[in-house]
C-alpha positions in Angstrom: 0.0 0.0 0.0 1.3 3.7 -0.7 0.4 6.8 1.0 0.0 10.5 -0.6 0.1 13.8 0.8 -1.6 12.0 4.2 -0.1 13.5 7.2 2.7 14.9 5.2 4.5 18.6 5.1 2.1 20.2 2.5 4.2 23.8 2.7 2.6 27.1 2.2 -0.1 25.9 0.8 -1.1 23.8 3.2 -0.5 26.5 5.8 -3.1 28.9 4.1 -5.5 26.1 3.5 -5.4 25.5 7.4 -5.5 29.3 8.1 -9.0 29.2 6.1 -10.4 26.5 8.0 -9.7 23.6 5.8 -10.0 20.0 6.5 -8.0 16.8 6.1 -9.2 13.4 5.1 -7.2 10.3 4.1 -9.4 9.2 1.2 -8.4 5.1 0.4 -8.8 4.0 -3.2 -11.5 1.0 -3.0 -11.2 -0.9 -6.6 -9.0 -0.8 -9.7 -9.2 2.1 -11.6 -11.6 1.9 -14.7 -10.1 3.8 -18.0 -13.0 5.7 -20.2 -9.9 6.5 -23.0 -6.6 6.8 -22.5 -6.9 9.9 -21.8 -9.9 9.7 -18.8 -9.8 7.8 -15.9 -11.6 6.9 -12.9 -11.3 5.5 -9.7 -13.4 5.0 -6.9 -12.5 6.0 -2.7 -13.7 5.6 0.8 -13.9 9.2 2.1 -12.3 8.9 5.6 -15.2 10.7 7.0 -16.0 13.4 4.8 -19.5 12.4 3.5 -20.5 12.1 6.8 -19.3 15.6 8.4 -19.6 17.6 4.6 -23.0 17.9 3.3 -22.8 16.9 -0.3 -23.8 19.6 -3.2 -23.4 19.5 -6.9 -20.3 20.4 -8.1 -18.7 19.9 -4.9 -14.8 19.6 -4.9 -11.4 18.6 -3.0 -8.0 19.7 -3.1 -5.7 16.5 -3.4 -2.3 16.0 -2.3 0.2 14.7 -4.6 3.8 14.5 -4.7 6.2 15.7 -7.7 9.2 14.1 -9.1 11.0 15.8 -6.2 8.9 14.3 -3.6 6.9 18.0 -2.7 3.6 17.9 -2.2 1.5 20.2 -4.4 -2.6 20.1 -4.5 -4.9 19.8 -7.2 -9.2 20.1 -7.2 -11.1 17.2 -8.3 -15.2 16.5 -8.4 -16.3 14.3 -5.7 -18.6 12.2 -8.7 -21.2 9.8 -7.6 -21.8 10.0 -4.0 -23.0 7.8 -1.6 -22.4 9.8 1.7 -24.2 6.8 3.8 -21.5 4.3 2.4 -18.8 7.3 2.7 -18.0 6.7 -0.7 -17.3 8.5 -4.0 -15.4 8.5 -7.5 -12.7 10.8 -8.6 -12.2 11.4 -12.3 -9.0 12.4 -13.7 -8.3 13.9 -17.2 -5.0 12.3 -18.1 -1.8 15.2 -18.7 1.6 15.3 -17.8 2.0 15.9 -14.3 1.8 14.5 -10.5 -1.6 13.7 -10.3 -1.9 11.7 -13.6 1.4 10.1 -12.7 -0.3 8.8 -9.4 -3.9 7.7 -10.8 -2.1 6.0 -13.5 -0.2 3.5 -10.3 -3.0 3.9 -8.3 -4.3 0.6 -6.9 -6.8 -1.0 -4.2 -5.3 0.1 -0.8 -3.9 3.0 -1.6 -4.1 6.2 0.4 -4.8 9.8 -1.0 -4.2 13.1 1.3 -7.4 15.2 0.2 -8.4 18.7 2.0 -12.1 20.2 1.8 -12.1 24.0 2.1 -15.7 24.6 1.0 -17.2 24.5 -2.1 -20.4 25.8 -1.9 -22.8 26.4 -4.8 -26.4 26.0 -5.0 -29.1 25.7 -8.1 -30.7 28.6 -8.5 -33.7 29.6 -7.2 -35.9 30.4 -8.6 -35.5 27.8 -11.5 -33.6 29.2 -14.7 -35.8 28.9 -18.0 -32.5 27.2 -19.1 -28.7 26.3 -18.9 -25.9 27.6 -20.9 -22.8 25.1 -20.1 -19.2 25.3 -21.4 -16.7 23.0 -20.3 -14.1 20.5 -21.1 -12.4 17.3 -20.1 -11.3 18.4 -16.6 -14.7 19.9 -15.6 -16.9 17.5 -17.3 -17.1 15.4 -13.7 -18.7 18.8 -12.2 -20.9 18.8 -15.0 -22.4 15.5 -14.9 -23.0 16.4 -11.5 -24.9 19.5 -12.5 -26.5 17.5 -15.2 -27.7 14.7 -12.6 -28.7 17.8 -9.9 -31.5 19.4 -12.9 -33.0 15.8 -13.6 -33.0 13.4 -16.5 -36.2 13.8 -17.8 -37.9 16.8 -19.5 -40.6 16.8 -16.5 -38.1 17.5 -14.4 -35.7 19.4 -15.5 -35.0 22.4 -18.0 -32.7 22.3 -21.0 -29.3 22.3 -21.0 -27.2 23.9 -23.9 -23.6 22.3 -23.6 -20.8 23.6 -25.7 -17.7 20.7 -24.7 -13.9 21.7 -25.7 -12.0 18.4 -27.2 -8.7 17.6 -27.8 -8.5 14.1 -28.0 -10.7 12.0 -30.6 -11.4 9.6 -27.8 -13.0 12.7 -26.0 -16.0 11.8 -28.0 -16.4 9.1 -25.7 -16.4 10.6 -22.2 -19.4 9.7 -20.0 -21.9 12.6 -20.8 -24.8 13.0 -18.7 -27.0 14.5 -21.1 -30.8 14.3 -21.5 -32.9 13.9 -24.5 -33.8 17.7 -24.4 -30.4 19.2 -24.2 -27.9 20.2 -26.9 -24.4 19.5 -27.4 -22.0 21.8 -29.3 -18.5 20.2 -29.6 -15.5 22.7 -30.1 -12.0 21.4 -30.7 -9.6 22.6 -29.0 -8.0 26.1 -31.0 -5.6 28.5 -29.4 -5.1 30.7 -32.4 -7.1 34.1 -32.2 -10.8 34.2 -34.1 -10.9 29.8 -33.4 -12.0 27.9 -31.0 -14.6 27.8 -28.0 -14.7 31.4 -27.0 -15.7 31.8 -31.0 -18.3 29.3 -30.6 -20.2 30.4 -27.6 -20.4 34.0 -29.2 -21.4 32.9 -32.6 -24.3 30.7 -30.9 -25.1 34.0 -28.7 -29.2 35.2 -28.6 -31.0 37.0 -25.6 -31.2 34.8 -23.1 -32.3 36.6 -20.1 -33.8 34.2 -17.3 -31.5 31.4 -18.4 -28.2 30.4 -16.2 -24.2 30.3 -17.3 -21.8 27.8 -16.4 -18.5 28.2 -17.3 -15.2 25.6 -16.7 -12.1 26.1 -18.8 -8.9 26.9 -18.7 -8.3 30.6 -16.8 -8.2 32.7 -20.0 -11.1 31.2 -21.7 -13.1 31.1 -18.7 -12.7 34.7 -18.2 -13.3 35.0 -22.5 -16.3 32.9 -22.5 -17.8 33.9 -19.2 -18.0 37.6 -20.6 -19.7 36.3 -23.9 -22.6 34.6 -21.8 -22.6 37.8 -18.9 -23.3 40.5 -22.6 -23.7 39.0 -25.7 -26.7 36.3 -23.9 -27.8 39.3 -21.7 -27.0 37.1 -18.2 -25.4 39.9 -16.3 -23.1 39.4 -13.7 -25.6 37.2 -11.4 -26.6 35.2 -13.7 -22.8 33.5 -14.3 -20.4 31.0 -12.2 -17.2 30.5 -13.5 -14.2 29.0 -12.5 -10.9 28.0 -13.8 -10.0 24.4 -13.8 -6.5 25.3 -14.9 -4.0 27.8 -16.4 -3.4 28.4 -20.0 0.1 27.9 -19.8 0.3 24.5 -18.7 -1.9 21.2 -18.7 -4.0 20.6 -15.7 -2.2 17.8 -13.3 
């Protein structure tokens, strides 16, 4: 069995964490690790505790603990996907790039311990009930929204549409797990850094009035910011009626 980032020196950043009122948990990896594509995989945990002190919510995150080549720990946030907070239990899914955390969920096997810290993740389904969703996401954010997906319902009845524009990369990304519902629409974007291309492009060319509907926006920091402004004028959302959040920086992969 091998241990990571549990009970460890976790340096500055684990300092501020604890100055914010973070918690630690030793998550435990609970069955071999099942591989969507090469580039996705997913493996399942006991939560040390957490599901039963943290209320669950969709979208809900940790910060895990991994080590680099130089043995320092550094964290990374990962969707808690599929809960079962009676069992304690959950799924982490990670979108395969160079770096620590791949390196680990790539080794990681039955036994094995995880250092995870939960700082608060809070976010909450409008109220009242949008007239729709606009979603734009990619690999690494796809977990939080499946979870968003599963939170608005899978049938029509019970939940309002969802308009999902999903950044690729990879041609295996066309087989991700997708939580969608016979009345939503998916736009795929591949992946284009060059100015005038890509997903920011998309989202605006798409753009109508869409006052009463909600934006959800998961990207990397740049085009988070990009497409989070499309969806706050162009669709007439205002400031209120977007979350966004970075699931990584431009300038490198996500670990």
């Amino acid at each position: 069995m091998t241990e990571t980032g549990v009970g460890g020196a976790k340096g500055i950043q684990g300092l501020i964490l604890k100055a914010f009122g973070a918690d630690d948990y030793r998550l435990t990896v609970t069955a071999p690790a099942r591989y969507f594509t090469d580039h996705y995989v997913r493996l399942e945990f006991s939560g040390g505790g957490l599901l039963r002190e943290k209320p669950y919510h969709p979208t809900m995150f940790l910060r895990l603990w991994f080590e680099d080549r130089q043995g320092r720990l550094h964290q990374r946030g990962y969707t808690v996907v599929d809960p079962d907070p009676a069992a304690d239990t959950f799924a982490i899914e990670f979108a395969l790039h160079e770096g620590a955390a791949a390196r680990w969920a790539l080794t990681a096997r039955p036994g094995d311990a995880l250092g995870a810290t939960f700082l608060g993740s809070g976010f909450a389904i409008p109220e009242p009930a949008p007239e729709g969703w606009l979603i734009v996401g990619d690999a690494a954010s796809l977990p939080a929204i499946n979870s968003l997906l599963d939170a608005l319902g899978r049938t029509t009845a019970r939940g309002v549409p969802v308009t999902f524009w999903f950044e690729w990369v990879h041609d295996s990304d066309k087989d991700l797990p997708m939580r969608l519902r016979p009345h939503d629409t998916l736009h795929r974007v591949r992946r284009d850094p060059a100015p005038g291309a890509g997903i920011v492009e998309a989202v605006r060319a798409a753009a109508f009035d869409a006052t009463g509907h909600f934006g959800w926006v998961a990207l990397d920091t740049a085009q988070t910011r990009a497409v989070a402004s499309v969806l706050r004028t162009d669709y007439k959302l205002g400031r209120r009626g977007v979350k966004s959040q970075a699931y990584w920086l431009e300038t490198r992969c996500p670990s």
